[in-house]
mmCIF file of the N, C-alpha and C atoms, coordinates in Angstrom:
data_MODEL
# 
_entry.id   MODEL 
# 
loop_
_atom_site.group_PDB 
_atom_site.id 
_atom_site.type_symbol 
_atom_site.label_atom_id 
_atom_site.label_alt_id 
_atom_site.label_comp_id 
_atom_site.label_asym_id 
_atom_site.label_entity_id 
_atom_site.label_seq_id 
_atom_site.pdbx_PDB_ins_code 
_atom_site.Cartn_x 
_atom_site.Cartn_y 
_atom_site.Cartn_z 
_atom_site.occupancy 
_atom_site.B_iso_or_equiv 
_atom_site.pdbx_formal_charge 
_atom_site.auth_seq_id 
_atom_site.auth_comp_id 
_atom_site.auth_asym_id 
_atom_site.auth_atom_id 
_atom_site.pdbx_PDB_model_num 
ATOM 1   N N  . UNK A 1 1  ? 14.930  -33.252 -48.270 1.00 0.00 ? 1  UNK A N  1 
ATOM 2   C CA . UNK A 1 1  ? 14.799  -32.627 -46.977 1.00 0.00 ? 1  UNK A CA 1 
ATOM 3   C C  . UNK A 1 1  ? 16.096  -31.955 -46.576 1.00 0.00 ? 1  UNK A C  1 
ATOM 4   N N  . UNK A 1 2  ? 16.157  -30.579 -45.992 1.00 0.00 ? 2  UNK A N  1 
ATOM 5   C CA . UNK A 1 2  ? 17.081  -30.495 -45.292 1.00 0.00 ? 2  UNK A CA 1 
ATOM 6   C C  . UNK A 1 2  ? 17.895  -31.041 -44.465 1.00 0.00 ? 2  UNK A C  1 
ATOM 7   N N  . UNK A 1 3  ? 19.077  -30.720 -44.444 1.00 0.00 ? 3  UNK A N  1 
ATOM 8   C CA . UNK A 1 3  ? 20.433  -31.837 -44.019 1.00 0.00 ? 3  UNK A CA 1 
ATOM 9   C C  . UNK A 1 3  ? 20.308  -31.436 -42.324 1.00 0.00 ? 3  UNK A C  1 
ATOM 10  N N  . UNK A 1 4  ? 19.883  -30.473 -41.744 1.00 0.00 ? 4  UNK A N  1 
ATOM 11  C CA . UNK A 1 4  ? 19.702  -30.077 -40.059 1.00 0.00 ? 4  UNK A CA 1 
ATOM 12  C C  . UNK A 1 4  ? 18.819  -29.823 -39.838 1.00 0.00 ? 4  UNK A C  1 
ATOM 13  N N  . UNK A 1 5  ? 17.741  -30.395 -40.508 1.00 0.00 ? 5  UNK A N  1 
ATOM 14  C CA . UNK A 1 5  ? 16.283  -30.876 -39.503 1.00 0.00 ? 5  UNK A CA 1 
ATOM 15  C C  . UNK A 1 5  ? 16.770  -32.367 -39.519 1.00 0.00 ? 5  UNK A C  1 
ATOM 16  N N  . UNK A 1 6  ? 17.491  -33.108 -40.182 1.00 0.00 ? 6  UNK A N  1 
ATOM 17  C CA . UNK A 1 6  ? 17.373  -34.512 -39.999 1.00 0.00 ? 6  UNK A CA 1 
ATOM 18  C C  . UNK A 1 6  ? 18.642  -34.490 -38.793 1.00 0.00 ? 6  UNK A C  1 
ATOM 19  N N  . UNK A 1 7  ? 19.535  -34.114 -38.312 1.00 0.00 ? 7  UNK A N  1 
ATOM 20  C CA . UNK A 1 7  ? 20.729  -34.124 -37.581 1.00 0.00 ? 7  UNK A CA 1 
ATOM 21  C C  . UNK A 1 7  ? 19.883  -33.807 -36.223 1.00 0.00 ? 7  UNK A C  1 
ATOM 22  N N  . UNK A 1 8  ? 18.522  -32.911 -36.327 1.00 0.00 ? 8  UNK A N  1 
ATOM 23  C CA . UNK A 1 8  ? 18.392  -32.008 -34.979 1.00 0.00 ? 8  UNK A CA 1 
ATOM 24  C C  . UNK A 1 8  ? 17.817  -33.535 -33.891 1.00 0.00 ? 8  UNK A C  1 
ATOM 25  N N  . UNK A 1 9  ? 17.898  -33.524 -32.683 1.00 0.00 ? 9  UNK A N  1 
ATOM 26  C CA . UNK A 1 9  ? 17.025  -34.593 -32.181 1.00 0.00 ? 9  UNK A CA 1 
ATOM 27  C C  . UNK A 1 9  ? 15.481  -34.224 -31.769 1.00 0.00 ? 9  UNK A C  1 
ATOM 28  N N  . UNK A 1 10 ? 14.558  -34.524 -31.727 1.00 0.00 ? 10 UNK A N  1 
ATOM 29  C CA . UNK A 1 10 ? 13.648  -34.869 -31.468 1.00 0.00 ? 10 UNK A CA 1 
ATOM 30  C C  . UNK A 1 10 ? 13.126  -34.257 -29.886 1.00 0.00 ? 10 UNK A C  1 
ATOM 31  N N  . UNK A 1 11 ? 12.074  -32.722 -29.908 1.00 0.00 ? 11 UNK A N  1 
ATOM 32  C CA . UNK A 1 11 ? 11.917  -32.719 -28.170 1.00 0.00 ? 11 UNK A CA 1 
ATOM 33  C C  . UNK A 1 11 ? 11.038  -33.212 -28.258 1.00 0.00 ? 11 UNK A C  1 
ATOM 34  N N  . UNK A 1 12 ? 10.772  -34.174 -26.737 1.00 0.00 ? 12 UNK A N  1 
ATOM 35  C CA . UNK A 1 12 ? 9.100   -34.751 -26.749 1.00 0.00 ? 12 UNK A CA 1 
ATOM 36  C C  . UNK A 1 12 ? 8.584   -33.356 -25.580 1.00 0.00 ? 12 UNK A C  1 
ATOM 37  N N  . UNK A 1 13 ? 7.615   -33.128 -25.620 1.00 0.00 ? 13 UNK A N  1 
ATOM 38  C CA . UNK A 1 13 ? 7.125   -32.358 -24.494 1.00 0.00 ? 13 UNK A CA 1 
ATOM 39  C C  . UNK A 1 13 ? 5.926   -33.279 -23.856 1.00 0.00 ? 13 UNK A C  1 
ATOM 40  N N  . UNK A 1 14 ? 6.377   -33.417 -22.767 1.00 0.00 ? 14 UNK A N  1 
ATOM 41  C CA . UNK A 1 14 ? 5.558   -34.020 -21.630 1.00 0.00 ? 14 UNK A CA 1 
ATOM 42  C C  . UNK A 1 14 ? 4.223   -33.494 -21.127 1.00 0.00 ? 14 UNK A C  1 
ATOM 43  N N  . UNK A 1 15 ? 3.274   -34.212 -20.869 1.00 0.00 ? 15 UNK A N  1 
ATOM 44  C CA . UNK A 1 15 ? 1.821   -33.383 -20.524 1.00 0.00 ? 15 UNK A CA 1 
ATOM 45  C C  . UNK A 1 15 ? 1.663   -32.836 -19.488 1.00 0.00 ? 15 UNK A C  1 
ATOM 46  N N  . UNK A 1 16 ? 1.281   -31.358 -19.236 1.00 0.00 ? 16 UNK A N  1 
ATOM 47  C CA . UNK A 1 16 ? 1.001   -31.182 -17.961 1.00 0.00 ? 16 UNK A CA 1 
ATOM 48  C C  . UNK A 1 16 ? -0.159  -31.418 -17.312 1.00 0.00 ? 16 UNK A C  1 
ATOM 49  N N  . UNK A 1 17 ? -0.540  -32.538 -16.050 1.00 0.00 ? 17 UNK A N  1 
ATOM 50  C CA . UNK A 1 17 ? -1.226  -33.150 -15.814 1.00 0.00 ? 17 UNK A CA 1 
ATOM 51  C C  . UNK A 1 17 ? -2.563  -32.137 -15.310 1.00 0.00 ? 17 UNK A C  1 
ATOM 52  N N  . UNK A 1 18 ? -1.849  -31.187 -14.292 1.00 0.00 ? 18 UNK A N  1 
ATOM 53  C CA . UNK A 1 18 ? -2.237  -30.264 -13.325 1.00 0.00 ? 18 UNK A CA 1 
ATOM 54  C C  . UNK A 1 18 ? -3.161  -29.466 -14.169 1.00 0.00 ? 18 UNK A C  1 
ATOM 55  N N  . UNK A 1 19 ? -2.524  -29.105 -15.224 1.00 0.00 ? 19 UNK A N  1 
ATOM 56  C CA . UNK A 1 19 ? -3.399  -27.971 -16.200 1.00 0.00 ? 19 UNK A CA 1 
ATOM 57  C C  . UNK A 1 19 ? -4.204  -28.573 -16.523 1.00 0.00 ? 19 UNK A C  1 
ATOM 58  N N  . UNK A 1 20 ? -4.027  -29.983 -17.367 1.00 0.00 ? 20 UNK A N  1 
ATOM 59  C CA . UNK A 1 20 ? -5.153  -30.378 -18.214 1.00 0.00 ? 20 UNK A CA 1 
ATOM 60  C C  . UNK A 1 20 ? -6.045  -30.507 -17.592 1.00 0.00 ? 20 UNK A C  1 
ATOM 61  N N  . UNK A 1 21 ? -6.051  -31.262 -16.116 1.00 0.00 ? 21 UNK A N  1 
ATOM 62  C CA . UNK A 1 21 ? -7.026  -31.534 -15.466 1.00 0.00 ? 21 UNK A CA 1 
ATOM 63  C C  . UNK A 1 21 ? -8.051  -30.530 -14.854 1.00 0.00 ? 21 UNK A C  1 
ATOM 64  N N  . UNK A 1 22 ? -7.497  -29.446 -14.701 1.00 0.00 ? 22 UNK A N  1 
ATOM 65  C CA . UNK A 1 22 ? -7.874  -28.263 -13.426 1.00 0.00 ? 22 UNK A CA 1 
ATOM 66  C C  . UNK A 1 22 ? -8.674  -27.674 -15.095 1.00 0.00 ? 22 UNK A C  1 
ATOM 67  N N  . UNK A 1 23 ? -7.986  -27.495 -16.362 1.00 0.00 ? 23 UNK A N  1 
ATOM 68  C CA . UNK A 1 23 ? -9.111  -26.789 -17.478 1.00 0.00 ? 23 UNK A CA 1 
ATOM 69  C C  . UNK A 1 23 ? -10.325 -27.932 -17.639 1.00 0.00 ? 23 UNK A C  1 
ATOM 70  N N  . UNK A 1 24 ? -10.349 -29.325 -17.479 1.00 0.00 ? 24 UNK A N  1 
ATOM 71  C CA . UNK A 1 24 ? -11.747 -29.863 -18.033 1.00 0.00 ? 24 UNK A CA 1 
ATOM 72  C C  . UNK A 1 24 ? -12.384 -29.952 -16.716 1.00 0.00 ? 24 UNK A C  1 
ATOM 73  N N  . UNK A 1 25 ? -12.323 -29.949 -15.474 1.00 0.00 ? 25 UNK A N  1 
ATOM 74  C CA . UNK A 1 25 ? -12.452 -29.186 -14.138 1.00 0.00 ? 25 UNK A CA 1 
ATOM 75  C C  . UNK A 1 25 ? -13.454 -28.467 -14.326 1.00 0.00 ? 25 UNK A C  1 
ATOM 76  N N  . UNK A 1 26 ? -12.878 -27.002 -14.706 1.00 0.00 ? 26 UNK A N  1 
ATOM 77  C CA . UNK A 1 26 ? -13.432 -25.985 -14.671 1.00 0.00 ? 26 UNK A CA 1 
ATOM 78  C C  . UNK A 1 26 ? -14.745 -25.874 -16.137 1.00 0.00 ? 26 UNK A C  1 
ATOM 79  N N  . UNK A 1 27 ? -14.299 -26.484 -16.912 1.00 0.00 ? 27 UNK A N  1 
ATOM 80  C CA . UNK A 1 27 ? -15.303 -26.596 -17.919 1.00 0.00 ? 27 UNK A CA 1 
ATOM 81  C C  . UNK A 1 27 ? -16.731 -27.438 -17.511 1.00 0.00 ? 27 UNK A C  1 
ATOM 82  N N  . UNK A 1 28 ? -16.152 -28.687 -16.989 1.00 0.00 ? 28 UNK A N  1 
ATOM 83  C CA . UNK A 1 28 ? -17.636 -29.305 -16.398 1.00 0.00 ? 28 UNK A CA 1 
ATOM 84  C C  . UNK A 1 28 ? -18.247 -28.871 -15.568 1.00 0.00 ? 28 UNK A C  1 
ATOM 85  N N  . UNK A 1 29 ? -17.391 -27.860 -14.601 1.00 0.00 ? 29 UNK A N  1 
ATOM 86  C CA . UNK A 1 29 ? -18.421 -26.886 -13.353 1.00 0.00 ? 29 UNK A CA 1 
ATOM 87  C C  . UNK A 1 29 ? -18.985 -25.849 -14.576 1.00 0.00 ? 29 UNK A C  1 
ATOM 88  N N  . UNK A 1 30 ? -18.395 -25.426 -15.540 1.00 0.00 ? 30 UNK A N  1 
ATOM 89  C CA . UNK A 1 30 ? -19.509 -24.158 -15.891 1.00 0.00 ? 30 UNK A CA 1 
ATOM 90  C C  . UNK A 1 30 ? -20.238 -24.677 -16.679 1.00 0.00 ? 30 UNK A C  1 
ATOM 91  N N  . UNK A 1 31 ? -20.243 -26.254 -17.365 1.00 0.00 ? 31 UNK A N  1 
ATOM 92  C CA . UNK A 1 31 ? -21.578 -26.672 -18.365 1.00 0.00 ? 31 UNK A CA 1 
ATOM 93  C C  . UNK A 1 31 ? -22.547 -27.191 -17.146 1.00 0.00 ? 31 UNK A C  1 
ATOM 94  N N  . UNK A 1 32 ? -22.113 -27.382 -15.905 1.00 0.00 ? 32 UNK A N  1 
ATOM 95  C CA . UNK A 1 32 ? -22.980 -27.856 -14.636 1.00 0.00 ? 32 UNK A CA 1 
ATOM 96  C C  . UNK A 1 32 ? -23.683 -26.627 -13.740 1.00 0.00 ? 32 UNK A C  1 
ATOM 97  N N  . UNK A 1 33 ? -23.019 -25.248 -13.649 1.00 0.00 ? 33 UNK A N  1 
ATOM 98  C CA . UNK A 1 33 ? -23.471 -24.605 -13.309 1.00 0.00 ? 33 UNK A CA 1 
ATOM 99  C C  . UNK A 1 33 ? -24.330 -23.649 -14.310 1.00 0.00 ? 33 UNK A C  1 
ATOM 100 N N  . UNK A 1 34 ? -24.063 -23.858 -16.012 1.00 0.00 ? 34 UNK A N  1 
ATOM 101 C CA . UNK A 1 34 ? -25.110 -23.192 -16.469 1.00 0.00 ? 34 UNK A CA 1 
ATOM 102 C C  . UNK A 1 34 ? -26.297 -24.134 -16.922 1.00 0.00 ? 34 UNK A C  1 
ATOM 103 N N  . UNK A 1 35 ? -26.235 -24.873 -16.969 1.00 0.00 ? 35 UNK A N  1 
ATOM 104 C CA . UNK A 1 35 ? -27.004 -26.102 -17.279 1.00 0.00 ? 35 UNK A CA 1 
ATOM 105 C C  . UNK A 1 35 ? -28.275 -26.149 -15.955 1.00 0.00 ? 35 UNK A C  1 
ATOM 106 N N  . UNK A 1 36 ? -27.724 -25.554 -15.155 1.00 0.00 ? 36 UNK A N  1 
ATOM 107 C CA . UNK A 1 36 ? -28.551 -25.651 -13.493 1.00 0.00 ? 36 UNK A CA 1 
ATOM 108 C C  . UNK A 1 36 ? -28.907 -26.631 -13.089 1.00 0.00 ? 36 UNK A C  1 
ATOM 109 N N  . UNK A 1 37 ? -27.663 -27.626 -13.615 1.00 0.00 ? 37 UNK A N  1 
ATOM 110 C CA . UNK A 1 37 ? -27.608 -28.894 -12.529 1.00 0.00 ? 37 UNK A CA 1 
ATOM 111 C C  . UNK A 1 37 ? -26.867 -29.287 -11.201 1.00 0.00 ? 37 UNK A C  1 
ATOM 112 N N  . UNK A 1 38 ? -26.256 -28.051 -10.963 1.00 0.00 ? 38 UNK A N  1 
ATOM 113 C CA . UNK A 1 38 ? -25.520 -27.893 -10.139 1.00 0.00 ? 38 UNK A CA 1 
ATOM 114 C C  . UNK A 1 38 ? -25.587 -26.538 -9.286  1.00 0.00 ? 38 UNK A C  1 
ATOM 115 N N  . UNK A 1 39 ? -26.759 -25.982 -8.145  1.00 0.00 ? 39 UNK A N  1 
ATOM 116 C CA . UNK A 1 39 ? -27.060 -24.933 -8.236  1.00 0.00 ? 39 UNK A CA 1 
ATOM 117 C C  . UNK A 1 39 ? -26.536 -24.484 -6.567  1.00 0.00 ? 39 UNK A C  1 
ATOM 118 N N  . UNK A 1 40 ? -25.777 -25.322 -5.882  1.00 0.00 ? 40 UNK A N  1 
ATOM 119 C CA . UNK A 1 40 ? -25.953 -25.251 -4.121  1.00 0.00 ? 40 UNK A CA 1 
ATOM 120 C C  . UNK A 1 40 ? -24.538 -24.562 -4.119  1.00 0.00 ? 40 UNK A C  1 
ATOM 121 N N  . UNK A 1 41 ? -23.870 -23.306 -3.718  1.00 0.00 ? 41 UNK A N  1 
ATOM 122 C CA . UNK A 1 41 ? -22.684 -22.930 -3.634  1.00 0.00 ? 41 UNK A CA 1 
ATOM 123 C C  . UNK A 1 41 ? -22.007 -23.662 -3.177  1.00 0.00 ? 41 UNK A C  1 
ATOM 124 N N  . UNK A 1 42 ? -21.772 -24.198 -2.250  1.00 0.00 ? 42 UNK A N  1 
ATOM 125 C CA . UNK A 1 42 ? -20.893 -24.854 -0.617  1.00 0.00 ? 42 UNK A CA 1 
ATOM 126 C C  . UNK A 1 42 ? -20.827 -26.421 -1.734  1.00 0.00 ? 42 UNK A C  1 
ATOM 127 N N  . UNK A 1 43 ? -21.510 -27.058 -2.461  1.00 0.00 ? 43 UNK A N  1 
ATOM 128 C CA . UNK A 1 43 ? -21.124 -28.328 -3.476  1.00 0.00 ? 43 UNK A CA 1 
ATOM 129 C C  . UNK A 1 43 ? -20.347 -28.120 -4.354  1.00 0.00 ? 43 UNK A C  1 
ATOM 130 N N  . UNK A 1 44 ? -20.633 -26.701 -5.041  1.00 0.00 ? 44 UNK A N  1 
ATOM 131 C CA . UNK A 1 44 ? -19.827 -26.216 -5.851  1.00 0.00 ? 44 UNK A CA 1 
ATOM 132 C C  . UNK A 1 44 ? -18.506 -26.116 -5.513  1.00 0.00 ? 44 UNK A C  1 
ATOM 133 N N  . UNK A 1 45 ? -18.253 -25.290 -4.343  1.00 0.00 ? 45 UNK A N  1 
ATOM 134 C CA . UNK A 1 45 ? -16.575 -25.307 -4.176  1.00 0.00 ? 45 UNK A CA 1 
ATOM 135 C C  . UNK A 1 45 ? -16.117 -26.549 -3.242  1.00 0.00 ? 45 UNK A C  1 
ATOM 136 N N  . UNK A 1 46 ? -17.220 -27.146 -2.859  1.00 0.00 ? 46 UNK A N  1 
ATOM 137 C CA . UNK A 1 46 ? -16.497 -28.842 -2.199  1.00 0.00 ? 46 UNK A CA 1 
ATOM 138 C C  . UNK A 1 46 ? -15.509 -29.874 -3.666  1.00 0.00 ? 46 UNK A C  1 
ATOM 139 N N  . UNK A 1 47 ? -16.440 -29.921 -4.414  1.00 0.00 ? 47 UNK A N  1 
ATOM 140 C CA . UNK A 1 47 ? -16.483 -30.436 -6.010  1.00 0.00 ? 47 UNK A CA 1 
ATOM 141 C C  . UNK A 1 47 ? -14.958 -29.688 -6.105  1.00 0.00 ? 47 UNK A C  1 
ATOM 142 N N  . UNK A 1 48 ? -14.962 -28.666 -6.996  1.00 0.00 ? 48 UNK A N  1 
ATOM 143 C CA . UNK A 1 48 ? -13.808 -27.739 -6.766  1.00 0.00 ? 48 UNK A CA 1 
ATOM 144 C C  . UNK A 1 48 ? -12.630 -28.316 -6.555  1.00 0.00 ? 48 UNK A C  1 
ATOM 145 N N  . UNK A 1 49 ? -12.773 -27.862 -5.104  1.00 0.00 ? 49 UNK A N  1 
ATOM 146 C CA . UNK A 1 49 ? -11.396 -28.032 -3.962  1.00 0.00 ? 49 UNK A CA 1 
ATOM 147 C C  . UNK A 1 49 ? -10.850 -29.722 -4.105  1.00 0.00 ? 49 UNK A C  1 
ATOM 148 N N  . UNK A 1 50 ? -11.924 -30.648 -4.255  1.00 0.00 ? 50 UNK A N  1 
ATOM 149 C CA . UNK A 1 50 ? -11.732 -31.756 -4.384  1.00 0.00 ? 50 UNK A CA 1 
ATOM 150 C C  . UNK A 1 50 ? -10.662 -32.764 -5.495  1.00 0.00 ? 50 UNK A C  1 
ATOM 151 N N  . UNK A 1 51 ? -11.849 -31.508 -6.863  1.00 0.00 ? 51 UNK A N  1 
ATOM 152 C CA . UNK A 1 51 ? -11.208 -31.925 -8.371  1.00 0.00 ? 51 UNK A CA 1 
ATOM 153 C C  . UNK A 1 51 ? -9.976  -31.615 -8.322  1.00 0.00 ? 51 UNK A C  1 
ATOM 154 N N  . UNK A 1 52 ? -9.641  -30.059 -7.667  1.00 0.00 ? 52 UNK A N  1 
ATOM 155 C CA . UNK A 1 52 ? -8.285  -29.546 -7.778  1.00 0.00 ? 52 UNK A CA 1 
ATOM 156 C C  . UNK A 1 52 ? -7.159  -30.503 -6.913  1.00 0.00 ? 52 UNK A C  1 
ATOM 157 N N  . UNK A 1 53 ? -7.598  -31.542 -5.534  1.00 0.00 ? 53 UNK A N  1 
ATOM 158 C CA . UNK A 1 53 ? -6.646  -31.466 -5.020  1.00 0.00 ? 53 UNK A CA 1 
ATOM 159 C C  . UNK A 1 53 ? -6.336  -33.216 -5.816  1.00 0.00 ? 53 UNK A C  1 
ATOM 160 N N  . UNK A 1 54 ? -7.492  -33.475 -6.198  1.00 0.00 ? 54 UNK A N  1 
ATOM 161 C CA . UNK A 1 54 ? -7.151  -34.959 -7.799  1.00 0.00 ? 54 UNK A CA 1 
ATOM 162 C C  . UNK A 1 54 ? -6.409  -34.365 -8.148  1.00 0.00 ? 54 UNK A C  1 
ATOM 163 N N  . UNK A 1 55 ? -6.242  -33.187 -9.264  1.00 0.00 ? 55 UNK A N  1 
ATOM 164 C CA . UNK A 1 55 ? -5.286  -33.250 -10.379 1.00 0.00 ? 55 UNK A CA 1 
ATOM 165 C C  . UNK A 1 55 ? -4.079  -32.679 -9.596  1.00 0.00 ? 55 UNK A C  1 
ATOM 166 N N  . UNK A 1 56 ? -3.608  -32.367 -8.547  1.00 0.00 ? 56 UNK A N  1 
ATOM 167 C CA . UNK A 1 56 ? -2.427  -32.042 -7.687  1.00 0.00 ? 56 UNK A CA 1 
ATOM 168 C C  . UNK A 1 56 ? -2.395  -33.573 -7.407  1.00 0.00 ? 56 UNK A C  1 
ATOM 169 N N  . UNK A 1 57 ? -2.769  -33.959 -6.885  1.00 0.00 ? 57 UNK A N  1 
ATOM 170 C CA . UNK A 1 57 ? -2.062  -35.811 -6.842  1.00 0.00 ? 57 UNK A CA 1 
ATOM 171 C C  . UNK A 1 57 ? -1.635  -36.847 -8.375  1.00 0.00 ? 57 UNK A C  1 
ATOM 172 N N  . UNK A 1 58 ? -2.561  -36.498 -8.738  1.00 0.00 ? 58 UNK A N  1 
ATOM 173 C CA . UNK A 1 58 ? -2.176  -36.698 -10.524 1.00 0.00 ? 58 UNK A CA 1 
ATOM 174 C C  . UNK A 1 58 ? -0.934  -36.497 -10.936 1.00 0.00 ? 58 UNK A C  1 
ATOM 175 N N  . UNK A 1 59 ? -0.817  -35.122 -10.906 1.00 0.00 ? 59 UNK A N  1 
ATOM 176 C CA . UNK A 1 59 ? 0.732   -34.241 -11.448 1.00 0.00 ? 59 UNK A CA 1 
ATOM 177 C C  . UNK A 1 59 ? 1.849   -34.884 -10.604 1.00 0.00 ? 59 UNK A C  1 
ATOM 178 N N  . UNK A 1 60 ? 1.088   -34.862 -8.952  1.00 0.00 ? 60 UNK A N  1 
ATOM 179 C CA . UNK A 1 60 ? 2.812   -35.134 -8.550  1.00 0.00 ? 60 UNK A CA 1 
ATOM 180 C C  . UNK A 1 60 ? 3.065   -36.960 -8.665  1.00 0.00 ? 60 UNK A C  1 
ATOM 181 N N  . UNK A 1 61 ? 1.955   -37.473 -8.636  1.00 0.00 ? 61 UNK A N  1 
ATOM 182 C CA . UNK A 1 61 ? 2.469   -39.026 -8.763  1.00 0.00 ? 61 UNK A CA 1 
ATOM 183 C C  . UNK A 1 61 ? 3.160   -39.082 -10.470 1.00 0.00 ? 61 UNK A C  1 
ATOM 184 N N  . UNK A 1 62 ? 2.225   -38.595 -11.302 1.00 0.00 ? 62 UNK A N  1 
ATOM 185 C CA . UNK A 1 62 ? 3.156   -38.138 -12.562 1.00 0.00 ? 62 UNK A CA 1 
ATOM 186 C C  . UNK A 1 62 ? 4.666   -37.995 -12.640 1.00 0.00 ? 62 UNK A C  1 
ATOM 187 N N  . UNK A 1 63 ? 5.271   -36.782 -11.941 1.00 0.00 ? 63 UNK A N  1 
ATOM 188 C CA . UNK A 1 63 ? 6.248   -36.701 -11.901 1.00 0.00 ? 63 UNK A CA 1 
ATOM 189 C C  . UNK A 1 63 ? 6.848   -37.752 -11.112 1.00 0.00 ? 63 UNK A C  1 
ATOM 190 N N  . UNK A 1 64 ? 6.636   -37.959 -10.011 1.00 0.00 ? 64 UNK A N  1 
ATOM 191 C CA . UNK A 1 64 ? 7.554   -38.762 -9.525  1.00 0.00 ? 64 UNK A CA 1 
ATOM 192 C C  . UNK A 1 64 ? 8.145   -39.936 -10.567 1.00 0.00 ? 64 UNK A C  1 
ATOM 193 N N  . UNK A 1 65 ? 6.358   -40.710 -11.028 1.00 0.00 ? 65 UNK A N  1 
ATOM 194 C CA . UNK A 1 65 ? 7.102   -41.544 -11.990 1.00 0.00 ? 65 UNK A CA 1 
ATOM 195 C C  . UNK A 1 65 ? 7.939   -41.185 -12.930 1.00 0.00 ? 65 UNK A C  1 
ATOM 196 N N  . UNK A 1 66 ? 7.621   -40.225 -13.559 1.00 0.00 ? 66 UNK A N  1 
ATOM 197 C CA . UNK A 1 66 ? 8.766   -39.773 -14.623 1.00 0.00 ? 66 UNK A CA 1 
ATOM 198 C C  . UNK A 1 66 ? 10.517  -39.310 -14.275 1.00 0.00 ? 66 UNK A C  1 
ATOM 199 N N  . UNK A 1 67 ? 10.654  -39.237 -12.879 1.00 0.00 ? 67 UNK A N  1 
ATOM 200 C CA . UNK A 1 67 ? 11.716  -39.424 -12.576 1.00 0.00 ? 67 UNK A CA 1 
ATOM 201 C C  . UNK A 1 67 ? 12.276  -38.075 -12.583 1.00 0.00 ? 67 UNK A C  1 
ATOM 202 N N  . UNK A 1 68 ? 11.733  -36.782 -12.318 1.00 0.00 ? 68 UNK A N  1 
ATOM 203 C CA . UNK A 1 68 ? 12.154  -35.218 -12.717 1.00 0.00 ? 68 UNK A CA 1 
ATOM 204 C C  . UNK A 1 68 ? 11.349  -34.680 -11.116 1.00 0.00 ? 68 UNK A C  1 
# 
């Protein structure tokens, strides 16, 4: 093996909570809204606004714990 890949340290990259959450979010509203199990507008963006303001509490209790 090369002599400075073994010297280099190690980045971890941390998950972003906000994204991950807000993309499988948005994926279960469109297998719910094409599926037409989910057909009432005003549920739709209650659901939404809701999921989104979970994964905004997610992220920031996240960070806090992580200390950044």
């Amino acid at each position: 093996m090369r002599r400075d890949l073994e010297e280099r340290p190690r980045r971890v990259h941390r998950t972003d909570w906000m994204a991950l959450l807000s993309g499988v979010l948005f994926i279960v509203l469109g297998i719910l809204t094409v599926t037409r199990a989910l057909t009432d507008p005003l549920v739709l963006v209650g659901v939404l606004v809701l999921g989104l303001a979970f994964a905004g509490l997610v992220a920031i209790i996240s960070k806090a714990v992580r200390g950044k």
